[in-house]
N, C-alpha and C positions, 0 to 999 in steps of 0.2 A: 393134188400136189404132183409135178411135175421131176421132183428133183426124187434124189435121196439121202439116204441117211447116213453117219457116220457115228460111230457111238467107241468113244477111245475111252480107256480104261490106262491105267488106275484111275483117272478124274476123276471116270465116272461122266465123262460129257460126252452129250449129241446136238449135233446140229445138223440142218438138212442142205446141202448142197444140188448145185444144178452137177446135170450129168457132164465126168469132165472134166472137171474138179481135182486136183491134187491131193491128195492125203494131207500135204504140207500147208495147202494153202486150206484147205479146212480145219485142221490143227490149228493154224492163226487164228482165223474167224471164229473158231471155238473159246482161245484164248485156252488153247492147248500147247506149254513150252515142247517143239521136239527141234532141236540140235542139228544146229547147220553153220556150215561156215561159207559155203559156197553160192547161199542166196539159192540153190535149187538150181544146180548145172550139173547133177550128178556126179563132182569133183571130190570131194571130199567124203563122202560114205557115212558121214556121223548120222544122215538122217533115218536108219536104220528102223523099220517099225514090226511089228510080227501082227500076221494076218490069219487069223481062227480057218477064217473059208474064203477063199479068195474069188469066189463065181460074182461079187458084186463089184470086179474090178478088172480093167481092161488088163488083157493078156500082157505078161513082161516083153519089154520092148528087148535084143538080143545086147544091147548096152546094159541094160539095169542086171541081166542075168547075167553076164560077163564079172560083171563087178560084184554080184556078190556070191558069184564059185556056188559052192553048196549048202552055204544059207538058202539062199532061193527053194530049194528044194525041204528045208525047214521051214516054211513059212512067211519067213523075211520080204520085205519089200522096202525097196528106197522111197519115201513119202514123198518126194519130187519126184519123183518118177509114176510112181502109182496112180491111176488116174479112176475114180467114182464112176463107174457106169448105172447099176440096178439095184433097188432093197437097202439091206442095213448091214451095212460093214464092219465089223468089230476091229478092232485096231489097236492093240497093247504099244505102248511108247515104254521103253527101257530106262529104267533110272538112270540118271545121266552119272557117270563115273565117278565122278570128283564128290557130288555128292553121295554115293553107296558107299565110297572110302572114309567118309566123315562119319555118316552113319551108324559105318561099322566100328570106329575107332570111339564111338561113344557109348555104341553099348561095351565095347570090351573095357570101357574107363566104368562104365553101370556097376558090372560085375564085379571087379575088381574092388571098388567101393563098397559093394555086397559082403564081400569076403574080410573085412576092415572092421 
């Protein structure tokens, strides 16, 4: 094999990628949803991903680091920007907002029905 791997979490999914590859555009091909509005022009920042160890992934470009301050230094990377060079990249995607607020508004309705 030629390529490498990507293995995002929560899925749970990998797929192998050629080296080079976007985090974003492997995410699709995975049929892994991660959140963009800008199509992958690094405009919008929703594509937000956290990266375990980042040595299977080319250096941040001084725009991707720009844009995300001191996330970057937590782990973050923009998945249009992030690009698959070597090995097995772990890759957590964030629950997308609107759904964590739903979420959370059903278990506090859980609860509340518990207490009834």
């Amino acid at each position: 094999m030629n390529g490498s791997e990507v293995h995002f979490w929560p899925d749970d999914k990998k797929i192998s990628v050629r080296p080079g590859t976007t985090l974003l555009d492997a995410g699709r091909k995975a049929k892994v949803h991660i959140r963009t509005r800008c199509d992958g022009k690094s405009a919008c920042l929703m594509c937000k991903v956290k990266v375990s160890d980042p040595s299977g992934l080319a250096p941040m470009n001084v725009n991707e680091r720009l844009k995300l301050g001191t996330q970057a230094d937590e782990g973050y990377r923009l998945a249009c920007q992030a690009r698959v060079m070597i090995g097995c990249v772990q890759v957590t995607v964030p629950e997308d907002p609107l759904k964590a607020a739903i979420r959370a508004q059903l278990a506090r309705q859980a609860e509340e029905d518990d207490l009834f």
